[in-house]
BATILO-437168 format. One record per residue (C-alpha): residue number from 1; residue in three letters; chain; x, y, z. Coordinates in nm, 3 decimals, m for minus. Layout:
BEGIN
KEKE     n   res   chain        px        py        pz
KEKE   NUM   ALA       A         X         Y         Z
...
***
This chain:
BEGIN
KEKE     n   res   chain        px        py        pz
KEKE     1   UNK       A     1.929    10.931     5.767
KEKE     2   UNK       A     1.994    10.543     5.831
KEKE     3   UNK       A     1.761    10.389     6.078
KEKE     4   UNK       A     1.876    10.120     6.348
KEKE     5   UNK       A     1.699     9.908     6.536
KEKE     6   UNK       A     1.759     9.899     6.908
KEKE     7   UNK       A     1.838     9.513     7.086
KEKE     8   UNK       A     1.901     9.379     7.398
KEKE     9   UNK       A     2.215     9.171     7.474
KEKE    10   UNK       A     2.198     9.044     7.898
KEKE    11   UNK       A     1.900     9.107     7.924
KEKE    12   UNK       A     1.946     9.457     8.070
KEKE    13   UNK       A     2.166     9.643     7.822
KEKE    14   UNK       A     2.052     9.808     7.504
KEKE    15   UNK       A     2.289     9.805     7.194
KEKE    16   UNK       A     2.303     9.933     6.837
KEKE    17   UNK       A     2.489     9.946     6.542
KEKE    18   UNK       A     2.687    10.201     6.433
KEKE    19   UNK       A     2.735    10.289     6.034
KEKE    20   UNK       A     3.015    10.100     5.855
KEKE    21   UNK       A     3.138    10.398     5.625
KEKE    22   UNK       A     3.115    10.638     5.936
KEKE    23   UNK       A     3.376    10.361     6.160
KEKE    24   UNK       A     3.615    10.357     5.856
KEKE    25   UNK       A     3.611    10.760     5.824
KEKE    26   UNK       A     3.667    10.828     6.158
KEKE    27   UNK       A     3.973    10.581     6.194
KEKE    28   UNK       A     3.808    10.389     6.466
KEKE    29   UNK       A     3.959    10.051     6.555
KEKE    30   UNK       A     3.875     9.788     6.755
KEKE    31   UNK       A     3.815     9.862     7.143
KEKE    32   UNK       A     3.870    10.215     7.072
KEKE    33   UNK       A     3.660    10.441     7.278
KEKE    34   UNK       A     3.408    10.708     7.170
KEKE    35   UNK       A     3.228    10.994     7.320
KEKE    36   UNK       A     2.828    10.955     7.395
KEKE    37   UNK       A     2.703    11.318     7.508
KEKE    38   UNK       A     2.274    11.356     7.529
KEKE    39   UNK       A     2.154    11.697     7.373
KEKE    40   UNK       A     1.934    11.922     7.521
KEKE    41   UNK       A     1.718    11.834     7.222
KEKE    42   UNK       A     1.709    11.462     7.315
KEKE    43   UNK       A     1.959    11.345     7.049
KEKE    44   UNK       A     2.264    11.151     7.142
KEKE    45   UNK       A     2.583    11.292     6.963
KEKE    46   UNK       A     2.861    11.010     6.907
KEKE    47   UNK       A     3.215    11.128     6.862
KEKE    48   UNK       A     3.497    10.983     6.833
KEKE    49   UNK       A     3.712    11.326     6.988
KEKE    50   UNK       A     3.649    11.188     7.382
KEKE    51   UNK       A     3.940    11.390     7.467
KEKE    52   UNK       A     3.745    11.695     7.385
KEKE    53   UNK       A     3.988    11.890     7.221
KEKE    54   UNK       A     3.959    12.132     6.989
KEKE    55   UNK       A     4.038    12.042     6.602
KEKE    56   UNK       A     4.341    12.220     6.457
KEKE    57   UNK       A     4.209    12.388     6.150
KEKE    58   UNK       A     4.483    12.565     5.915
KEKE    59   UNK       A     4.396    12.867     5.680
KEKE    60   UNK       A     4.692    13.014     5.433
KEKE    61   UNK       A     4.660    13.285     5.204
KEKE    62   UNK       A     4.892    13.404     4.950
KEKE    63   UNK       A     4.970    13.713     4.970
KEKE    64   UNK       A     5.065    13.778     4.651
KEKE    65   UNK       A     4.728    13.729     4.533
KEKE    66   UNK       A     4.604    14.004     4.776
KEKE    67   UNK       A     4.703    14.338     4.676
KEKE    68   UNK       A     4.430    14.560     4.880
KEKE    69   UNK       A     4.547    14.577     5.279
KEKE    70   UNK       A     4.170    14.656     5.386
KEKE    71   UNK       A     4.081    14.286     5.208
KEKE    72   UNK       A     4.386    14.087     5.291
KEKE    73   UNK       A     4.274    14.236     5.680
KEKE    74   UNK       A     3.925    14.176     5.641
KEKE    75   UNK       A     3.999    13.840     5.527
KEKE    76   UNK       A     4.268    13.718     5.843
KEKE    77   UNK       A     3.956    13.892     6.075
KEKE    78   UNK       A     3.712    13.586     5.863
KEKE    79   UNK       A     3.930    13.341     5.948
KEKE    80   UNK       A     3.958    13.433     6.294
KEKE    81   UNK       A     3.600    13.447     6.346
KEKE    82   UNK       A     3.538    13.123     6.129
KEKE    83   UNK       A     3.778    12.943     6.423
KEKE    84   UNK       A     4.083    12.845     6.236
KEKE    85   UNK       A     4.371    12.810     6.502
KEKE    86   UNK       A     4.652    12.887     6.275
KEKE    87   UNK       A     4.694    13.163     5.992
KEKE    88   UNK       A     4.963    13.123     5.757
KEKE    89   UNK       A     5.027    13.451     5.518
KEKE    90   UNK       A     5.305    13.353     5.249
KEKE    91   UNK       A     5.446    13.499     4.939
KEKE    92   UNK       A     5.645    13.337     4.628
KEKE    93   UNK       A     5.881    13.634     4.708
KEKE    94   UNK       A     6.020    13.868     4.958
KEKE    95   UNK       A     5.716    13.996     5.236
KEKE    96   UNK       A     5.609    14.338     5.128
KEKE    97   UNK       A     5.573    14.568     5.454
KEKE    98   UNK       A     5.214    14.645     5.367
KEKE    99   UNK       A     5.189    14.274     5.462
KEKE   100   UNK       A     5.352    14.285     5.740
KEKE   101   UNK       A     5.206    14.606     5.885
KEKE   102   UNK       A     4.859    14.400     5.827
KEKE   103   UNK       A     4.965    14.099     5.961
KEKE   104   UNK       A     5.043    14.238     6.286
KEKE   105   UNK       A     4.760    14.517     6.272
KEKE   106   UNK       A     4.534    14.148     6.273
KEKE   107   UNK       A     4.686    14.050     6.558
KEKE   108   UNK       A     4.655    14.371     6.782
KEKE   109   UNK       A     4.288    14.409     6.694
KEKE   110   UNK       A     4.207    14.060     6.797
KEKE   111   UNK       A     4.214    13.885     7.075
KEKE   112   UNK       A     4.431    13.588     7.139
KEKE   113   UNK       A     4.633    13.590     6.822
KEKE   114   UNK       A     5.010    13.596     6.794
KEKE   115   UNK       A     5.263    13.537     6.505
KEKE   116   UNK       A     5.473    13.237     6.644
KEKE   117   UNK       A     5.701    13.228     6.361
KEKE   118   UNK       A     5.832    13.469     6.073
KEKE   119   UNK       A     6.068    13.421     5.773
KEKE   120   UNK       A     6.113    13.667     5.473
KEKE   121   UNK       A     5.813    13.435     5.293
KEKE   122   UNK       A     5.565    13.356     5.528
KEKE   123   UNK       A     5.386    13.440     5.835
KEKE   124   UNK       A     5.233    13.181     6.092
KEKE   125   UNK       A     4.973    13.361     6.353
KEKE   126   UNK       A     4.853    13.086     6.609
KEKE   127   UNK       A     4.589    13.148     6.853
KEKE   128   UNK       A     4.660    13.072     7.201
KEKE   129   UNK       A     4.354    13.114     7.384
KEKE   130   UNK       A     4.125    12.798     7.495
KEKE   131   UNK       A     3.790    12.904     7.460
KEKE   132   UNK       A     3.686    12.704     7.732
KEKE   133   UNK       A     3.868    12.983     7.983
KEKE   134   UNK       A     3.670    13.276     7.773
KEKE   135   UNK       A     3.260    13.183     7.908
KEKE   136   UNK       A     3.020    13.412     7.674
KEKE   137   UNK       A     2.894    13.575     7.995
KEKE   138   UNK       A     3.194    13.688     8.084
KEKE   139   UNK       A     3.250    13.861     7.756
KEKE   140   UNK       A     2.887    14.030     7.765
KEKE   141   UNK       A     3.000    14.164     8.115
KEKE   142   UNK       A     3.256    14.322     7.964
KEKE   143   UNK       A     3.104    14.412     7.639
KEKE   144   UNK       A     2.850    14.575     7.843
KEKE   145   UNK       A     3.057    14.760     8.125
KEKE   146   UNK       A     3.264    14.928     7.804
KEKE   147   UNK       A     2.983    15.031     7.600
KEKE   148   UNK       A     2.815    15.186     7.962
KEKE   149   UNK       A     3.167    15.406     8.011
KEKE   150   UNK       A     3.141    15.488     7.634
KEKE   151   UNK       A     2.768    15.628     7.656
KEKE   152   UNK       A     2.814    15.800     8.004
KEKE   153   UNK       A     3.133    15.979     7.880
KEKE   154   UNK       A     2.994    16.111     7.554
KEKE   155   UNK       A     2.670    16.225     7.733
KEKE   156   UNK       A     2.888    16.412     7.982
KEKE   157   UNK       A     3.070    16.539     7.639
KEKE   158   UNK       A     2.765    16.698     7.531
KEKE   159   UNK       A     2.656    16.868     7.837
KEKE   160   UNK       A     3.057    16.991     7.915
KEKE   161   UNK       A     3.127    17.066     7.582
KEKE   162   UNK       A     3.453    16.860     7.631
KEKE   163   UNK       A     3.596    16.739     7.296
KEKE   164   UNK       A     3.832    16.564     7.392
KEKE   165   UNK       A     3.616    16.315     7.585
KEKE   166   UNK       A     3.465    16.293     7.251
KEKE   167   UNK       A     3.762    16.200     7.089
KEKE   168   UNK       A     3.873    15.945     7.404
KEKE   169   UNK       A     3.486    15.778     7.339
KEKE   170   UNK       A     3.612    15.752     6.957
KEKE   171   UNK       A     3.926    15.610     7.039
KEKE   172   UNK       A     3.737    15.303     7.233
KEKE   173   UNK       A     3.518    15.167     6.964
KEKE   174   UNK       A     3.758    14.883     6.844
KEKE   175   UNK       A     3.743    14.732     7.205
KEKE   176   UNK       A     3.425    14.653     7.114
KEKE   177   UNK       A     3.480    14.489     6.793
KEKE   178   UNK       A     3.765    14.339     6.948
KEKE   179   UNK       A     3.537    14.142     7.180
KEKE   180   UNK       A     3.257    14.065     6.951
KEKE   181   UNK       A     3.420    13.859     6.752
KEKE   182   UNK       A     3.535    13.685     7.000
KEKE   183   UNK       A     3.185    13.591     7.090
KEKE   184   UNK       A     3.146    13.529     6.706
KEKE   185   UNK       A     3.476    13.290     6.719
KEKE   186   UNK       A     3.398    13.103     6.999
KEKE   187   UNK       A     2.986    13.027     6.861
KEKE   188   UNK       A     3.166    12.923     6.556
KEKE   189   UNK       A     3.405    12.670     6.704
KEKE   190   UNK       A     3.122    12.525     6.901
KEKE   191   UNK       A     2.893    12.432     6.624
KEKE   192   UNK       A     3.201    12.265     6.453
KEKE   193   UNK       A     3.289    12.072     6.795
KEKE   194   UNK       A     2.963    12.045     7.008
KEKE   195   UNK       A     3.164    11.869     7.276
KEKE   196   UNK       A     3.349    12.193     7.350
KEKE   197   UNK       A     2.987    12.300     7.460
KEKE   198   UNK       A     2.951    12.050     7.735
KEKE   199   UNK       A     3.342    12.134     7.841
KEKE   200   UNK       A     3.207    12.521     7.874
KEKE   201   UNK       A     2.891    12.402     8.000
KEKE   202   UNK       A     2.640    12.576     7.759
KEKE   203   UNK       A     2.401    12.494     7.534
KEKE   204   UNK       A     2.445    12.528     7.176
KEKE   205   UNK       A     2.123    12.741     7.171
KEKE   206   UNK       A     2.250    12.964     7.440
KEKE   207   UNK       A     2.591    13.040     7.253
KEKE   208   UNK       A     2.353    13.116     6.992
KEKE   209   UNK       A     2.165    13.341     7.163
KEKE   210   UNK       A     2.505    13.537     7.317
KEKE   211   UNK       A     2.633    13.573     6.963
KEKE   212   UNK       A     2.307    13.744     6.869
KEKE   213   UNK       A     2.394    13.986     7.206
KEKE   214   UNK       A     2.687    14.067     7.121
KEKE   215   UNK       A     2.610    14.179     6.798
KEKE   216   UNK       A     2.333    14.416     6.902
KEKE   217   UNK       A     2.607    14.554     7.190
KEKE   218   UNK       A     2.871    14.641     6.927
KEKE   219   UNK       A     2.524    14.818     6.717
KEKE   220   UNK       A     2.474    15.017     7.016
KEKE   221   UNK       A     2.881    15.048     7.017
KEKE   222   UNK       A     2.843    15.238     6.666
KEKE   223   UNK       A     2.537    15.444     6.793
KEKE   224   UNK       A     2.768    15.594     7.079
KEKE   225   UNK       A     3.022    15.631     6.803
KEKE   226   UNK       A     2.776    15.834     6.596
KEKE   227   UNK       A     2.719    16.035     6.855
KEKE   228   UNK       A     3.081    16.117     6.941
KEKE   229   UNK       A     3.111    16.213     6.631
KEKE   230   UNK       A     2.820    16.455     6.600
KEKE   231   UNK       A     2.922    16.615     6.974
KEKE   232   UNK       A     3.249    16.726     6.816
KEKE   233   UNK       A     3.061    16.888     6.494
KEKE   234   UNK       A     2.837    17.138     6.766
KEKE   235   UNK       A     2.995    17.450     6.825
KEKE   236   UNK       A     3.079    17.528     7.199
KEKE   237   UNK       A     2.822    17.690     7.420
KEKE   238   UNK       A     2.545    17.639     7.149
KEKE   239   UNK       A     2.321    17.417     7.313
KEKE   240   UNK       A     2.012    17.553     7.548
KEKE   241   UNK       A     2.069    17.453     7.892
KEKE   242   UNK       A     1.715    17.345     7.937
KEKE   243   UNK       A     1.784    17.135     7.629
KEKE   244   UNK       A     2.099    16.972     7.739
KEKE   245   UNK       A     1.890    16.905     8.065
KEKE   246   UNK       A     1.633    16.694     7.869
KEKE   247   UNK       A     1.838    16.504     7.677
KEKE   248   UNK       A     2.097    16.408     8.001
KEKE   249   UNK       A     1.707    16.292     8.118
KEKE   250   UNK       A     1.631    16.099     7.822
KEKE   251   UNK       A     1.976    15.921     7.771
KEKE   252   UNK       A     1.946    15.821     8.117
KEKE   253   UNK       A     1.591    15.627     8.042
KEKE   254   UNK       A     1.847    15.450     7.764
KEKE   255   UNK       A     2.107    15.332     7.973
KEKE   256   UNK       A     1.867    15.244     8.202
KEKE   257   UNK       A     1.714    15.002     7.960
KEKE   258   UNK       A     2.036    14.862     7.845
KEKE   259   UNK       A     2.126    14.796     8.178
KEKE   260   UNK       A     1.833    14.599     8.215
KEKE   261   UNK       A     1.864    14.398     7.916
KEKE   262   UNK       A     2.187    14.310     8.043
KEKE   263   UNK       A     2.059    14.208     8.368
KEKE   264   UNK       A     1.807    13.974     8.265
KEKE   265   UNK       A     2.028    13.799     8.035
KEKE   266   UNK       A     2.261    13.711     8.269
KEKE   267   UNK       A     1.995    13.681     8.555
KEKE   268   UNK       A     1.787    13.489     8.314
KEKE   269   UNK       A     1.507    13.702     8.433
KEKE   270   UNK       A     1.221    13.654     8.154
KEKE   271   UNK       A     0.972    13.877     8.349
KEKE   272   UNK       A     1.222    14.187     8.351
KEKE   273   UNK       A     1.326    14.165     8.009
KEKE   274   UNK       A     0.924    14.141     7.965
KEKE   275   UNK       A     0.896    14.526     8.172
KEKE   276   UNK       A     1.224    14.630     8.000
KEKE   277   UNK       A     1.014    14.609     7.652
KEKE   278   UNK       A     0.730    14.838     7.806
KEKE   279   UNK       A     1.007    15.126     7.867
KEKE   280   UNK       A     1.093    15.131     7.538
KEKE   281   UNK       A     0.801    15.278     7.409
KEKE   282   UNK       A     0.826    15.532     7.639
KEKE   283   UNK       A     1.183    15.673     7.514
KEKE   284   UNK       A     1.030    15.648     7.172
KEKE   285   UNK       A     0.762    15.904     7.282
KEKE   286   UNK       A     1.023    16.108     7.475
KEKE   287   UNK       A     1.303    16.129     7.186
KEKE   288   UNK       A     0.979    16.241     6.972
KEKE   289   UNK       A     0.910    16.513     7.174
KEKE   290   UNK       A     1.253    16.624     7.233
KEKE   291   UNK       A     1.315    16.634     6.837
KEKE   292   UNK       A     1.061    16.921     6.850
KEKE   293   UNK       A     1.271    17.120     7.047
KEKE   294   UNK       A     1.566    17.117     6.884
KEKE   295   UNK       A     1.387    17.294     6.596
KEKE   296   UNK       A     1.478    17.625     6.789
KEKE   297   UNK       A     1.819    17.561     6.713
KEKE   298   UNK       A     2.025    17.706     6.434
KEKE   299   UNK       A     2.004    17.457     6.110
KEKE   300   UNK       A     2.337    17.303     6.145
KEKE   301   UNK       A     2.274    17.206     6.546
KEKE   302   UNK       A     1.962    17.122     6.464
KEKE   303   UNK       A     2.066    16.808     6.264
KEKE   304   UNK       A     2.347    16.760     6.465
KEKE   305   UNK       A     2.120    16.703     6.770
KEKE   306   UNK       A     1.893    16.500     6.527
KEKE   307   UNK       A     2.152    16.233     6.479
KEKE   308   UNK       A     2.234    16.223     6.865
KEKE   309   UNK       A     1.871    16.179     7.012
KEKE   310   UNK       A     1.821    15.932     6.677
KEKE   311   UNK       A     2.084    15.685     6.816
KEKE   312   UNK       A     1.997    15.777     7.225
KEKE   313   UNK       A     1.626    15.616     7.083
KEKE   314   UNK       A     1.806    15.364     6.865
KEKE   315   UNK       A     2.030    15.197     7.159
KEKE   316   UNK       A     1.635    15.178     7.341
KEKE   317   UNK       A     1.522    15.003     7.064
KEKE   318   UNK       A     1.832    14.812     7.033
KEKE   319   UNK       A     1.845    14.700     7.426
KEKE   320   UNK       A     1.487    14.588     7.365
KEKE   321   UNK       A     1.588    14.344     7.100
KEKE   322   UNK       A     1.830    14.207     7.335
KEKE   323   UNK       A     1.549    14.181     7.581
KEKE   324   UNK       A     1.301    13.996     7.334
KEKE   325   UNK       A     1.642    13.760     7.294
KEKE   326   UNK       A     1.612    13.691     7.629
KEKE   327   UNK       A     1.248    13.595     7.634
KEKE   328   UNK       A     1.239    13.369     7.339
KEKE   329   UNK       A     1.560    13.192     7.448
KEKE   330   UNK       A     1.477    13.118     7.825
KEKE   331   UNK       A     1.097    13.114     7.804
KEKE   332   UNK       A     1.181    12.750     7.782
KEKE   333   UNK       A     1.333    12.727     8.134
KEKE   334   UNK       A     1.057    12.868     8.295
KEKE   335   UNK       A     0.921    12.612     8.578
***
């Protein structure tokens, strides 16, 4: 850290110094302008990017290099997420398909990425979203209406029996991925160009804190899938009616808390999120109970049902993490 002393020039305006090396880096010349913009912290960030836009950041891979599809994939989704605004796949030879095929399987499980030009040897995929126009409580809503349709329809699975609802539930879990990396994209960009925060008007800390959201939704996301995928394993007609009862009961004390955890994140409502905790240890007590009865069940339904009131207490537990996020992040804004 280099320390600057503050003077006085007019007798009413403050000036300082600014580091040598740090002018020459950035390029600045003489009555150029630069950016002041006050943190919520009480530091002053100086940049020389007044226009506020976002840096163009290039990744290329070779594909060559990258035989496995599931890597090559995993590795375009890392430098979505990291915030790289174009992709460039190339090859010293002819494309293979199984490029191809992942190239564009990238860009349909993502959001906002297109390939903008193709040859025989490369691949350029350029994102055309401004993440100014996607606000991180817009994509919780979202996030969080989904993953409600998702539970409600595989509870409703159970009860009815209805596979095929099951399957539908299945067929919905990428949305959620799709989405959350979003979230995970845009928190990214910002700590790499803290001005973008002021141009979305949100605090680094809160971007931080909608990141950490988002990932508990899409956990709750794979709880509903684990449940899906344990309704289609139970035979029809081999659930107790009283028992389907009590669960419908219990998953409804869930929801309830996830809809709550929701609400007072967006509401900013530290004393709900503070009752929203207290419920949770109530469905913990219920889903124990409810365990108990499912031991008059044949073996196989027995764990089935296991696994489904397991991840009904889970997305409880999980929706009170979300709540706790919501305490230690605005806690601070309390008058």
């Amino acid at each position: 850290m280099e320390i600057r002393s503050v003077q006085m020039t007019g007798g009413s305006s403050y000036i300082i110094t600014l580091p040598k090396n740090w002018i020459k880096s950035s390029n600045i010349k003489k009555n150029d302008q630069i950016g002041l913009l006050s943190q919520s912290d009480g530091t002053l960030l100086i940049t020389p990017k007044i226009d506020r836009e976002q840096t163009q950041k290039i990744k290329e891979f070779d594909s060559t290099k990258i035989t496995n599809q599931d890597f090559l994939l995993r590795r375009l989704i890392g430098a979505y997420i990291s915030g790289f605004n174009s992709i460039k796949i190339t090859s010293s030879t002819r494309m293979s398909p199984m490029v191809k095929m992942t190239v564009r399987n990238f860009t349909q499980t993502t959001i906002g990425q297109e390939i903008v030009e193709e040859t025989d040897t490369y691949i350029i995929v350029k994102d055309l979203i401004n993440p100014s126009e996607m606000p991180f409580n817009r994509t919780i809503k979202r996030m969080h209406i989904i993953v409600r349709g998702m539970y409600e329809d595989i509870i409703t699975s159970l009860e009815r029996n209805d596979k095929k609802l099951a399957e539908d539930v299945l067929a919905r879990d990428n949305e959620i991925d799709r989405l959350h990396w979003l979230v995970a994209r845009q928190h990214n960009i910002i700590l790499q160009n803290v001005s973008l925060a002021e141009k979305m008007n949100i605090t680094i800390e809160l971007a931080t804190t909608s990141f950490l959201i988002s990932r508990i939704i899409e956990r709750i996301g794979d709880h509903i899938i684990r449940i899906a995928k344990n309704t289609i394993s139970i035979p029809n007609n081999e659930i107790e009616k009283k028992l389907k009862e009590k669960i419908r009961i219990t998953s409804k004390l869930a929801i309830d808390i996830f809809d709550k955890s929701i609400i007072s994140f967006l509401r900013k409502d530290v004393q709900l999120a503070n009752k929203n905790i207290d419920s949770v240890l109530e469905l913990e007590s219920i889903c124990k109970d409810l365990n108990k009865l499912t031991l008059n069940q044949k073996a196989d339904i027995t764990l089935s049902l296991g696994y489904v009131i397991d991840s009904i207490q889970r997305i409880g537990e999980y929706s009170g993490d979300i709540s706790e996020s919501v305490i230690n992040h605005f806690i601070g804004e309390e008058s």
